[in-house]
Each structure stands twice: as C-alpha cells, then as structure tokens.
Residue, then its C-alpha position, 0 to 999 in steps of 0.5 A: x138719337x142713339x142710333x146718330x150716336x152709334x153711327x157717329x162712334x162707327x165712322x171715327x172708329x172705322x176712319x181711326x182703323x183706316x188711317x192707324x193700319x196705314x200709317x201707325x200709332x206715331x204717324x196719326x194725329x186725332x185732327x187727321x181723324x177729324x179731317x179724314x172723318x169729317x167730324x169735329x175733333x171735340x165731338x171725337x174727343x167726347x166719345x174717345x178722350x185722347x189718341x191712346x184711348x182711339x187707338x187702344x179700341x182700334x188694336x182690339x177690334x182689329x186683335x178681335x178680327x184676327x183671332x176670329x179667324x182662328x177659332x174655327x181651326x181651334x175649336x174643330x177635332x181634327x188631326x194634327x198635320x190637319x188642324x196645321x193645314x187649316x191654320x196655315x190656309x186661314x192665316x194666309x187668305x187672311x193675310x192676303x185680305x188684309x195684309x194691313x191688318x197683321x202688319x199693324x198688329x206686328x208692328x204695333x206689338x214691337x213699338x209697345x209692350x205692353x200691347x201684349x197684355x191687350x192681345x193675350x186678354x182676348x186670346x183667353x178670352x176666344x180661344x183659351x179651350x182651343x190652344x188647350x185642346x192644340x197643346x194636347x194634341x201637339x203634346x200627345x203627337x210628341x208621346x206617341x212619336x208621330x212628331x218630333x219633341x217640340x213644344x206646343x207654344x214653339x209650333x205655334x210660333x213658327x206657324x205664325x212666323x213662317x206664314x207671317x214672313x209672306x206679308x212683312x216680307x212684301x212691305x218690305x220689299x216692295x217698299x225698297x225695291x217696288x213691285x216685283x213683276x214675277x208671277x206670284x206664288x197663287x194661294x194654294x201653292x203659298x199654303x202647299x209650300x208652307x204647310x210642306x216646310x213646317x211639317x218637315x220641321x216636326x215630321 
C-alpha cells in the first residue's frame, strides 16, 4: 500500500511540475491537475491540501535541482577564473536541458517574495560551505589584485544574470517575434562568449 501511495504522490507531483513550469502559479487550477493527472481532485487534495501547499513542494524540488547543479563547482578547489568557467558551463547546459525550469524559478520568484525565503533555505542548507569557500576566494583575488574590487554576492549575480539573459531572452523572443532561424551559438561558443565577458568584467 505504501509503495501505491508513493507512486501516486509522484505522479501528482510530476504532473504538478509539468504543468506549474508551463503555465505558472496563476495559470493552474488543481482540477487541471486532476485532469492531466487522471486522479480525482479529492485524492490529490488528501496528499496535497490546496494549490499553495502542491505548488510550494513543486518550487523545492525544482529549487533543489537547480542547486544540485551547482554544488560540484562550489565544493571543488579550483582556482577563480576556473571555478567561473565551471559555473557558467554548468548553468548554461543546464539552462539548455531545462530552460522551464529556470524560467519558472525567475518568474516565480518576481510574483512572490516571499519565495526568496524557500529559496535562500535550501541554499544553506547545500551549498552554505561552498559560496563560503567562493566568498573567500573572490575576497582573497581582490587583496591580492588578481581581480578588480567587487564583492562576492555582486560576482555571483552577474554570472547568474548573464548566463540566465540566454534563456529569458529566448521566451521572450521567440514568443514575440518566432523562432528565429539563424544559426545558434553551439554550447561551447555560449560558454566562451560568456566566460570572456565576465572576465573582462573583474580582470
């Protein structure tokens, strides 16, 4: 029975993951999710009480994947410009599995504050000795003048942002003007002209 039950809380919520990413907070109603599901909405209503309830387990297992991404670069002793290379790379092959995913994150973030709250818990919670270790780092490069003054928070957010711009830009975009049909920049040469336009920031 309890194997029936997991499977059961697994397919609402992989169903809830599907259709939040696509459509947002505002755009789903749990009988949507009863009807993609097919599960009646009482039974989704007995694991999950009400939309908010659904859609908070959806932003940490999403918040969750996204930061999984991240803790190999952080945990790993490397140098600056190195450990900067590696966090672009993962971010952006990450953003290109699943663009969704940090679409749904941004905008969920901007239409509910106090999703911040969720987010920063799960940081500390995987990746507290990591950024330490990065705020050190980026902290010891400014002493010694290997990089220009900024601060470690500042240098995480505009990796964040420059690497992010591809995908926001591309919903965007494509919604407003379609599919453009120029030859895409491949992975690597997205990585090389983002890695070379941060560094140029801080070098």
């Amino acid at each position: 029975m309890d194997n029936i039950n997991e499977k059961t809380e697994q397919i609402i919520l992989n169903t809830a993951i599907t259709l939040f990413t696509a459509k947002g907070y505002n755009g789903i109603t749990m009988q949507m999710i009863a009807d993609k599901s097919n599960i009646n909405k009482a039974l989704i209503h007995y694991y999950y009480r009400n939309k908010q309830s659904l859609f908070e387990k959806v932003f940490v297992e999403i918040g969750q994947d996204f930061i999984q991404m991240l803790v190999p670069v952080f945990e790993k002793e490397t140098l600056l410009t190195e450990k900067i290379n590696h966090l672009i790379r993962n971010i952006i092959i990450y953003g290109e599995k699943k663009p969704d995913f940090i679409y749904f994150l941004i905008t969920e973030l901007k239409r509910d504050n106090s999703l911040t709250i969720k987010l920063e818990a799960l940081l500390s919670a995987h990746l507290k000795k990591g950024l330490l270790n990065f705020y050190r780092l980026v902290n010891e490069s400014v002493e010694t003048r290997q990089i220009k003054q900024i601060h470690p928070r500042q240098l995480l957010e505009i990796i964040f942002t420059v690497c992010f711009t591809g995908v926001v830009n591309k919903y965007f975009f494509d919604g407003l003007l379609g599919t453009v049909k120029n030859k895409p920049l491949s992975t690597e040469e997205k990585i090389k002209q983002k890695t070379r336009q941060i560094l140029g920031m801080i070098l």
